[in-house]
C-alpha positions as a Markdown table, in Angstrom:
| # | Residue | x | y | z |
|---|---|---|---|---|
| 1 | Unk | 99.6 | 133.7 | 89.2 |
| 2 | Unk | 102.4 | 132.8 | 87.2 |
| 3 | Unk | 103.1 | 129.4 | 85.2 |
| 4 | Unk | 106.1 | 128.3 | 83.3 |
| 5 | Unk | 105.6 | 126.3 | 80.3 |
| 6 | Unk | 108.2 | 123.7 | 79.1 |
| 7 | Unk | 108.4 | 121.3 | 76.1 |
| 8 | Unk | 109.8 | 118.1 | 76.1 |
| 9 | Unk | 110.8 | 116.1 | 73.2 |
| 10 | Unk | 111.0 | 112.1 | 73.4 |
| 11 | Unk | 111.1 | 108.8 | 71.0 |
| 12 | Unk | 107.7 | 109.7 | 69.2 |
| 13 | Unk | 105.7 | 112.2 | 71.5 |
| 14 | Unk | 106.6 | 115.7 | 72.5 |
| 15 | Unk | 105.1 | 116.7 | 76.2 |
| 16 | Unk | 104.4 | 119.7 | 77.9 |
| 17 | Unk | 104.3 | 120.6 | 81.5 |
| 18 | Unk | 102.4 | 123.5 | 82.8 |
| 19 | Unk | 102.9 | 124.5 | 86.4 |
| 20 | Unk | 100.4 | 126.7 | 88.2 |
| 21 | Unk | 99.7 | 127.0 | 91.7 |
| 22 | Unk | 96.3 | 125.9 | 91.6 |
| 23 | Unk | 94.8 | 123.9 | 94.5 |
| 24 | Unk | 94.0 | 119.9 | 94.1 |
| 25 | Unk | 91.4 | 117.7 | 94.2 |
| 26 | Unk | 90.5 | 114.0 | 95.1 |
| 27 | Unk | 91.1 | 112.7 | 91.2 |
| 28 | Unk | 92.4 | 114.0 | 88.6 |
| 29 | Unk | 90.1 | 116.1 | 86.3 |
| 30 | Unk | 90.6 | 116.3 | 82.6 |
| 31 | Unk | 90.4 | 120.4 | 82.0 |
| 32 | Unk | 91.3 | 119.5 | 78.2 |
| 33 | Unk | 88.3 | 120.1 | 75.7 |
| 34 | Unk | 87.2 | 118.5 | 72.4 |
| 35 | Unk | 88.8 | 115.1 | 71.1 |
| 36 | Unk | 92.4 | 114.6 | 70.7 |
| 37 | Unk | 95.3 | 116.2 | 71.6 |
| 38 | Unk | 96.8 | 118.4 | 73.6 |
| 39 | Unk | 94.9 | 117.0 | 76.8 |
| 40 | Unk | 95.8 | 118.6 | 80.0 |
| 41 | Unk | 95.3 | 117.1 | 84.2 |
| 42 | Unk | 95.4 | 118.6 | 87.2 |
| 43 | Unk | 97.5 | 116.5 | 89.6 |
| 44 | Unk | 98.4 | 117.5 | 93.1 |
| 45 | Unk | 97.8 | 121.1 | 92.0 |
| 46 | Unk | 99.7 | 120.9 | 89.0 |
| 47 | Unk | 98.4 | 121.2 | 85.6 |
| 48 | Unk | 100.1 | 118.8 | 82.8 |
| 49 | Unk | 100.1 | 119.4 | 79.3 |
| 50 | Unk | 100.4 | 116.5 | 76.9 |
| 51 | Unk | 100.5 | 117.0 | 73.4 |
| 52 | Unk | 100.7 | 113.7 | 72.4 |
| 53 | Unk | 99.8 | 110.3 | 73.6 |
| 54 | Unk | 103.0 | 108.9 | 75.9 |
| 55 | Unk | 104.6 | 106.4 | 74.2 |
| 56 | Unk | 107.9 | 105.8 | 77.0 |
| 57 | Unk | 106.5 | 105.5 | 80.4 |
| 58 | Unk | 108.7 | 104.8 | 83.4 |
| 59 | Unk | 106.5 | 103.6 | 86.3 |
| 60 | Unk | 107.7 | 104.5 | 89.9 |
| 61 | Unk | 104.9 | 102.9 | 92.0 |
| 62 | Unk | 103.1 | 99.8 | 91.3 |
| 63 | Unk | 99.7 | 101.4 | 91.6 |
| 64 | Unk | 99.1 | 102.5 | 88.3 |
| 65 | Unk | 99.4 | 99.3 | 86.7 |
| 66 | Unk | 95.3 | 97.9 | 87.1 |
| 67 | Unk | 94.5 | 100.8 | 85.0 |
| 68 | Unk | 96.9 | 100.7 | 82.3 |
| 69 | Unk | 96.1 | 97.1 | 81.6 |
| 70 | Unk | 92.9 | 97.6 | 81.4 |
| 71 | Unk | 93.0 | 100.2 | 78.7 |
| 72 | Unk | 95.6 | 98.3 | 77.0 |
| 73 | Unk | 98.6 | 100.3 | 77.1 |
| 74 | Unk | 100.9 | 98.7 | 79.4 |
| 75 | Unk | 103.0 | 98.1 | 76.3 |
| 76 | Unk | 104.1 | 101.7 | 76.5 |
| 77 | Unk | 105.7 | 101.0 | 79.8 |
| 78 | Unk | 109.5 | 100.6 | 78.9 |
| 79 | Unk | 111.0 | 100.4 | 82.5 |
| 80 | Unk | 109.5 | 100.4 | 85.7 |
| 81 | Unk | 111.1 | 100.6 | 89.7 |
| 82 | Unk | 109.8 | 99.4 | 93.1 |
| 83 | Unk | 107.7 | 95.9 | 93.9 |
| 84 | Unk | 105.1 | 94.2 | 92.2 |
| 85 | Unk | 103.6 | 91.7 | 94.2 |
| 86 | Unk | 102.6 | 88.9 | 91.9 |
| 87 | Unk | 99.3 | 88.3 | 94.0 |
| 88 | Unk | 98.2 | 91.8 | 92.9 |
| 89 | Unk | 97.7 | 90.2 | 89.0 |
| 90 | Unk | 96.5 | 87.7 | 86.8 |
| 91 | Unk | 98.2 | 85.9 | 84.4 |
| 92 | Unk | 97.6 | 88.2 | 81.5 |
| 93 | Unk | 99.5 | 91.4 | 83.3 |
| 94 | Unk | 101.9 | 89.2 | 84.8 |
| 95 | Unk | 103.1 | 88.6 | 81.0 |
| 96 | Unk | 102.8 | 92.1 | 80.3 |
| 97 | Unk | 105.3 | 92.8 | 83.4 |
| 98 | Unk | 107.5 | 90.0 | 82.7 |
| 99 | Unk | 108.5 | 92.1 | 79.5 |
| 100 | Unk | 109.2 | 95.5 | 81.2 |
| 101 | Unk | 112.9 | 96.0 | 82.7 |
| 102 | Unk | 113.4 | 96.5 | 86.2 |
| 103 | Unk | 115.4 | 99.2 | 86.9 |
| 104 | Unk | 115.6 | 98.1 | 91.0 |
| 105 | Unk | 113.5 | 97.2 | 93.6 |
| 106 | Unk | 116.1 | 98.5 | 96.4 |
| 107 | Unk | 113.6 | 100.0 | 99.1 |
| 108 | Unk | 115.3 | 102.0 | 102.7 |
| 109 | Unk | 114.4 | 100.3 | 105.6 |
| 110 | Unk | 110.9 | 102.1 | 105.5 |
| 111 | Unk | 109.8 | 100.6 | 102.1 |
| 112 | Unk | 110.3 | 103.6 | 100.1 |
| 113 | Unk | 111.6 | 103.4 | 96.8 |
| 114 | Unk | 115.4 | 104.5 | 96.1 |
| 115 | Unk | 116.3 | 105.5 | 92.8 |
| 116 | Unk | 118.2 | 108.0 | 91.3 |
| 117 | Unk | 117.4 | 111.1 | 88.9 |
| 118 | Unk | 120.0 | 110.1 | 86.1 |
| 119 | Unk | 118.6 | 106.0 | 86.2 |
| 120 | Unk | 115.2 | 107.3 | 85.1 |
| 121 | Unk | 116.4 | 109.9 | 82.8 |
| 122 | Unk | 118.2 | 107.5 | 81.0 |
| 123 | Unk | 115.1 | 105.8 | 79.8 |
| 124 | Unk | 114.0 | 109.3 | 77.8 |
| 125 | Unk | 110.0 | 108.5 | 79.3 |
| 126 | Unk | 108.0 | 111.2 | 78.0 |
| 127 | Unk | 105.8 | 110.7 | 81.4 |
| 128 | Unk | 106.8 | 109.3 | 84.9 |
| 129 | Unk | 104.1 | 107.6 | 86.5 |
| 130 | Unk | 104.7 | 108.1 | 90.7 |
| 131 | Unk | 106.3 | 110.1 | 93.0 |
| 132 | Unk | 109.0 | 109.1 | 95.1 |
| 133 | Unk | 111.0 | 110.6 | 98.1 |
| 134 | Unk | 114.4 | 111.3 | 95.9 |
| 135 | Unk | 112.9 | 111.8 | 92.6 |
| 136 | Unk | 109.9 | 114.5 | 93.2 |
| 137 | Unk | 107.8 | 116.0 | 90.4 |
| 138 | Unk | 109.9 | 119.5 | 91.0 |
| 139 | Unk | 113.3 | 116.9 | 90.4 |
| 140 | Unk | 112.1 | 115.6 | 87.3 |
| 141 | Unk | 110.6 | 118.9 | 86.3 |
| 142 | Unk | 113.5 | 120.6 | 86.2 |
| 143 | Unk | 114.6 | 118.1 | 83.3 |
| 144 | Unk | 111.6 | 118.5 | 81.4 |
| 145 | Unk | 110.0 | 115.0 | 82.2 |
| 146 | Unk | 106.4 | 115.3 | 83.6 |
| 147 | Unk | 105.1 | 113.2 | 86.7 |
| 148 | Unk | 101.3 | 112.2 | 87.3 |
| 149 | Unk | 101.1 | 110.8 | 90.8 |
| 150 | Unk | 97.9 | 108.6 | 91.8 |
| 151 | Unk | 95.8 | 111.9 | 93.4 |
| 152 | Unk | 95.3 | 110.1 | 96.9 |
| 153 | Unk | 98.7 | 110.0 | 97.1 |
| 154 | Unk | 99.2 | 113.8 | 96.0 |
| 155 | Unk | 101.2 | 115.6 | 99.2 |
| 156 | Unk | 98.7 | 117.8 | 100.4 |
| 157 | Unk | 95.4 | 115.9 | 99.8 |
| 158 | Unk | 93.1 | 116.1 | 102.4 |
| 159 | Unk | 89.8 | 114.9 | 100.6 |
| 160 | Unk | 87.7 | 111.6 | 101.6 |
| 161 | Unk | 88.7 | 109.0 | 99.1 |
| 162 | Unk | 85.8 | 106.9 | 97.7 |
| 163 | Unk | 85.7 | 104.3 | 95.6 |
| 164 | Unk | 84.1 | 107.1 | 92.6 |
| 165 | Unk | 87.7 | 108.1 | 92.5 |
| 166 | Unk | 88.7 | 105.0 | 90.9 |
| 167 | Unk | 86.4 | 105.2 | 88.4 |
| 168 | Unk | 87.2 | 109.3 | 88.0 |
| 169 | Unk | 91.0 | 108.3 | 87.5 |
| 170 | Unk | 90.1 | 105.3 | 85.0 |
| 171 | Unk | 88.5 | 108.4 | 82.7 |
| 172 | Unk | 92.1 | 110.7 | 83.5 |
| 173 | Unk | 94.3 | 107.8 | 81.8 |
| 174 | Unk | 91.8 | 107.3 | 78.8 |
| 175 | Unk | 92.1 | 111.2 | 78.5 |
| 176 | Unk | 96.4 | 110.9 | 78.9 |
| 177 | Unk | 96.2 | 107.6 | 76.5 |
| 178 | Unk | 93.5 | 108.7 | 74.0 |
| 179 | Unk | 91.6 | 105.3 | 75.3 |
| 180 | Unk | 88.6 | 107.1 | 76.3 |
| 181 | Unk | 86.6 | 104.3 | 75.0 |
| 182 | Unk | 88.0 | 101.5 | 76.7 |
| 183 | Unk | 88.2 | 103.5 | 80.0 |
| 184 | Unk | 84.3 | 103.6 | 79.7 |
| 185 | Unk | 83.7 | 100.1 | 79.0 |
| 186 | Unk | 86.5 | 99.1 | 82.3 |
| 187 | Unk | 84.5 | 101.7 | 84.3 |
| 188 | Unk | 81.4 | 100.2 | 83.6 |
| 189 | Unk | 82.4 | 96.3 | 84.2 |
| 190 | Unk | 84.2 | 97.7 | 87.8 |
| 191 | Unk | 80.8 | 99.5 | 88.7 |
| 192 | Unk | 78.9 | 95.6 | 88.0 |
| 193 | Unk | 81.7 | 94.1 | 90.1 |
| 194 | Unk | 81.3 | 96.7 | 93.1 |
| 195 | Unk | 77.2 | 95.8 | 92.3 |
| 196 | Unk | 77.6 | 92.2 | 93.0 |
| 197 | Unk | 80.2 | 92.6 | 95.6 |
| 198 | Unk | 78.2 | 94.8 | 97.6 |
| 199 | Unk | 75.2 | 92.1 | 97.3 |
| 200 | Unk | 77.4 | 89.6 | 98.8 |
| 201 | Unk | 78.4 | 92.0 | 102.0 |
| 202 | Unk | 74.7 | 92.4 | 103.0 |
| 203 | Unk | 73.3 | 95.1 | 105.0 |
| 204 | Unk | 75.6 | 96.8 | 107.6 |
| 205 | Unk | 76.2 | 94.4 | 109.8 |
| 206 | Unk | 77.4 | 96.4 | 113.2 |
| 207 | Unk | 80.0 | 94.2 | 113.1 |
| 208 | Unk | 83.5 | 96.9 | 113.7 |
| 209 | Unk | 86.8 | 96.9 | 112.0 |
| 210 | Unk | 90.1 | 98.5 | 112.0 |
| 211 | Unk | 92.9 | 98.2 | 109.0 |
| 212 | Unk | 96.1 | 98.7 | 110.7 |
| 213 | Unk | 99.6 | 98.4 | 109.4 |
| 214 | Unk | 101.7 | 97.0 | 111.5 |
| 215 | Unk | 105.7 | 97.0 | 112.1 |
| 216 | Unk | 107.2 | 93.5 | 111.6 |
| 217 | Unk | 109.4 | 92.2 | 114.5 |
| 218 | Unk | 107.8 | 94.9 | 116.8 |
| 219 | Unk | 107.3 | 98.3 | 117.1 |
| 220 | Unk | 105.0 | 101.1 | 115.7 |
| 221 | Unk | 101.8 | 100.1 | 114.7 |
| 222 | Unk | 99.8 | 102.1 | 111.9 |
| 223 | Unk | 96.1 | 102.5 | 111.6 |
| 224 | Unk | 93.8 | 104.4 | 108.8 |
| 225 | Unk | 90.8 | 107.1 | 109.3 |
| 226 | Unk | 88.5 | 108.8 | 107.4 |
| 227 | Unk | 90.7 | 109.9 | 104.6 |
| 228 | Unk | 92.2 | 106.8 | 104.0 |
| 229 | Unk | 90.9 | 104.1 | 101.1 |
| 230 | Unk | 90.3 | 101.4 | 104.3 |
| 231 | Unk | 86.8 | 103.5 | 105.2 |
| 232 | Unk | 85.2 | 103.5 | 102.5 |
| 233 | Unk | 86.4 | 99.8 | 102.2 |
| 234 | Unk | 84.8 | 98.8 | 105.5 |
| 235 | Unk | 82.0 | 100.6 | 104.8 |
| 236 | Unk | 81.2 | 98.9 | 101.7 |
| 237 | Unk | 82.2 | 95.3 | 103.5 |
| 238 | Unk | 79.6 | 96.2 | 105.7 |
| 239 | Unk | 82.0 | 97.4 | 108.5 |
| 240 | Unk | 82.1 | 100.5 | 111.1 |
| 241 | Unk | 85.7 | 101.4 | 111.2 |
| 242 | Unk | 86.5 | 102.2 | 114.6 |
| 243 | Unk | 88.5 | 104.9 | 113.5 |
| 244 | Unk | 86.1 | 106.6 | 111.4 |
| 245 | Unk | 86.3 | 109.4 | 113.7 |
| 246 | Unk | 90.0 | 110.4 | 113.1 |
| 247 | Unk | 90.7 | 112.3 | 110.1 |
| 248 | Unk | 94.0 | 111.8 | 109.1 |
| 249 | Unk | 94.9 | 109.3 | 106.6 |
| 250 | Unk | 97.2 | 107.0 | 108.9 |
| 251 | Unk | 98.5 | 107.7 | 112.0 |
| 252 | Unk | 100.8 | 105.5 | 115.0 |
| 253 | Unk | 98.4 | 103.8 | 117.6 |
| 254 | Unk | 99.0 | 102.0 | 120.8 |
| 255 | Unk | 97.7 | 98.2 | 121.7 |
| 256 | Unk | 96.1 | 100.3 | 124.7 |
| 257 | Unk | 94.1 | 102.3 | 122.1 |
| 258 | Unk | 93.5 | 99.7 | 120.0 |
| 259 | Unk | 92.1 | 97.4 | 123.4 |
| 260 | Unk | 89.9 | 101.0 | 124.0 |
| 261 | Unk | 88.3 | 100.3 | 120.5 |
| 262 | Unk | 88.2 | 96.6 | 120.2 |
| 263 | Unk | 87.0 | 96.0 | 116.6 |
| 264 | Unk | 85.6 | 92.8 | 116.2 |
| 265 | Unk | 87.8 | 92.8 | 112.8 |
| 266 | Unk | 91.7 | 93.4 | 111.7 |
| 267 | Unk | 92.8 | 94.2 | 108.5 |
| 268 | Unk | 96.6 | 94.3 | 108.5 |
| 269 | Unk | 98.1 | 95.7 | 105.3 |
| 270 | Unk | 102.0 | 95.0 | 103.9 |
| 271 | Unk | 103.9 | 95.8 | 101.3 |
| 272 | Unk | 105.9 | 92.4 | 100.9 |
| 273 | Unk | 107.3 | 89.7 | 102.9 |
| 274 | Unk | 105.6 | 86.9 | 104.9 |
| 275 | Unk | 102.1 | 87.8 | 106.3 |
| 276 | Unk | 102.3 | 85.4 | 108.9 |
| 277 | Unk | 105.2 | 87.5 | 110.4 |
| 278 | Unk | 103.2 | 90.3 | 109.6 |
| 279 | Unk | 100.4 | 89.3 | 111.4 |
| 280 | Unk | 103.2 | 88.2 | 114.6 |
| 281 | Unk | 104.1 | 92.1 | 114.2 |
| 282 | Unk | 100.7 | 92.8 | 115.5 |
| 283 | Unk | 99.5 | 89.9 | 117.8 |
| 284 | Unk | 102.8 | 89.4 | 119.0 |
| 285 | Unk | 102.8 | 93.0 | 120.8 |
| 286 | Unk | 102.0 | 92.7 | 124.9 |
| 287 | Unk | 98.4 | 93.0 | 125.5 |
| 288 | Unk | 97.0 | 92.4 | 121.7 |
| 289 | Unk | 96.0 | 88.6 | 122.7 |
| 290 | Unk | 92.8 | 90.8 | 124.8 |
| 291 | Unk | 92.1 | 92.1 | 121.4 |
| 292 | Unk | 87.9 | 91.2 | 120.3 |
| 293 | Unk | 89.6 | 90.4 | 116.4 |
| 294 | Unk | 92.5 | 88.4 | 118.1 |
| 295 | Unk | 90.5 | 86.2 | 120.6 |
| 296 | Unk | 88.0 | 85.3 | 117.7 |
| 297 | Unk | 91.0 | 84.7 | 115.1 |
| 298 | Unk | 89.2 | 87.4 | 113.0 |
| 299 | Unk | 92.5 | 88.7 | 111.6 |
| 300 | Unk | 93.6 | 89.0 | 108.1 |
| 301 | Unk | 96.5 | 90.1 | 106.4 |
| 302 | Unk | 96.2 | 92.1 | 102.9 |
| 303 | Unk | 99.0 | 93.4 | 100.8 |
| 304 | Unk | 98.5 | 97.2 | 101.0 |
| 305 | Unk | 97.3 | 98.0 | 97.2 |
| 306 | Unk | 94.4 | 95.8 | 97.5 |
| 307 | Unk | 93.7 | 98.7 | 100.2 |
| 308 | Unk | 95.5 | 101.8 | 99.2 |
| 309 | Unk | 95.4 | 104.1 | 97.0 |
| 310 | Unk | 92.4 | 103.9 | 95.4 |
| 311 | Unk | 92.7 | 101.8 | 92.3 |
| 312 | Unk | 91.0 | 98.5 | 91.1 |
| 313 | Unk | 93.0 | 96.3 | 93.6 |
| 314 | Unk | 90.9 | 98.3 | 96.3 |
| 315 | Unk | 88.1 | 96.4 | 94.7 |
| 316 | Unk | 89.7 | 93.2 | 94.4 |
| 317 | Unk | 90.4 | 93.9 | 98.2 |
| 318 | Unk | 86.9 | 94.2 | 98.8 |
| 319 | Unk | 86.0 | 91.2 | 97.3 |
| 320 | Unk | 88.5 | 89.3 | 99.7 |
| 321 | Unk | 87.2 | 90.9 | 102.7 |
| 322 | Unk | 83.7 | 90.1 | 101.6 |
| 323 | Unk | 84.5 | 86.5 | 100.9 |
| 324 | Unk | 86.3 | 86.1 | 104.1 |
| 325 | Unk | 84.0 | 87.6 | 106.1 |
| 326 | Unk | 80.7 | 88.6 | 104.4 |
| 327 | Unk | 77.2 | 88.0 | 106.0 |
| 328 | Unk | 77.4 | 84.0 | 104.5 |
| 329 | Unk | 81.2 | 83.7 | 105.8 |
């Protein structure tokens, strides 16, 4: 096996990537021994090398945010692309946002981020924090910048997400931040919410679910299996997801398939917008008004990182789902 080794200098850290074809796993794992620095991750099969704490972070994806404020170091966030839902935080982040340029929010028509290579080096990060379609990890390797991507998003992943994994990558970013501390306290106040959370759902209730994602104005509906963040959601709402039993990640489906199933419950995930149209985009289609969920107006919308990937929003998503439709709802 061969690995390339390359250091990057920036502001007040100096970083180093380390690229071996290794295989990945469902969250990153610190390899890195003993206190202090260097500290090195596995993510999406590759290992990263940092020999210092980062100090410029450019974040791609909204999805690492939760776990930077709670270990404190969203201050070391100097730019940041994409959307960020003001629902996802409370007031304190939202002031730590406010004070971070936006570099763009311009999405394609499928909600993707576009941004280009010489916008984000421009900002000199010494770590980029999500992948995108036009800026990969190989893209901004190949200028010395290293990338950690949130590991259920990682290309090739193929392990059941749970909700371990959050806590798992709460530990990877005290490791990356030297905030190993504070990553154990937030790890053990997330573990007391999932506690009293999970008190409030009850017993399984046979009741069945199924988080879709649907197309707004019409047209190709989405809906989440086994190795999505929405089953181990359900499960811990007290839910069956009736499409447990499919295990891909999310995949199209047909109101016909959909009417075949007929959870009781719908979960309908977006990324921005108006969630009434959102919900139209599903109920609207021929046929849905049949639909168990529909009939019973047991539909809900829920911006998609209070799902997906697994961070503490898939908690706070929890707690909505619990609260909107727990055993006491």
């Amino acid at each position: 096996m061969k690995a390339t080794r390359v250091a990057v200098t920036a502001a007040t850290s100096t970083l180093a990537l380390l690229v071996a074809g290794c295989g990945g796993s469902a969250a990153d794992e610190p390899t890195a021994t003993g206190p202090g620095y260097p500290v090195t991750v596995t993510n999406c099969g590759v290992e990263v090398t940092l020999d210092a704490a980062p100090e410029r972070v450019v974040l791609l994806k909204s999805a690492a945010v939760p776990y930077l404020h709670a270990l404190g170091v969203l201050d070391r966030v100097t730019a940041r692309a994409g959307q960020y839902p003001r629902e996802y935080y409370d007031a304190e982040t939202l002031a730590e946002l406010d004070r971070i340029p936006l570099l763009t929010d311009k999405t394609d028509t499928s909600g993707h981020l576009q941004i280009s290579k010489e916008v984000v080096i421009s900002q000199e990060p010494d770590l980029v924090l999500g992948e995108v379609d036009n800026l990969s990890r190989d893209t901004l390797s190949a200028v010395d910048i290293p990338l950690l991507e949130e590991p259920a998003m990682c290309p090739d992943n193929t392990a059941t997400p749970s909700f371990d994994d959050i806590y798992r990558q709460l530990e990877t970013y005290g490791r990356v931040f030297g905030r190993e501390a504070q990553a154990a306290t937030a790890v053990g106040a997330l573990k007391d919410r999932m506690t009293t959370v999970q008190a409030a759902a009850g017993a399984a209730s046979g009741r069945t679910a199924a988080v879709l994602y649907p197309t707004v104005g019409g047209g190709t509906t989405y809906a989440y299996g086994a190795a999505s963040m929405a089953h181990p959601q359900l499960a811990a709402a007290g839910f069956r997801n009736v499409f447990g039993d499919t295990p891909e990640r999310v995949f199209e489906v047909t109101v016909e398939e959909l009417l075949g199933r007929n959870p009781d419950v719908l979960i309908l995930l977006y990324s921005d917008g108006d969630p009434a149209a959102v919900e139209q985009g599903l109920t609207g289609l021929p046929g849905a008004e049949k639909l168990n969920a529909v009939r019973a107006g047991n539909v809900m919308t829920q911006l998609f990182n209070f799902t997906e990937p697994p961070t503490p929003l898939s908690i706070d998503g929890l707690e909505r789902i619990v609260q909107r439709f727990g055993a006491d709802s």
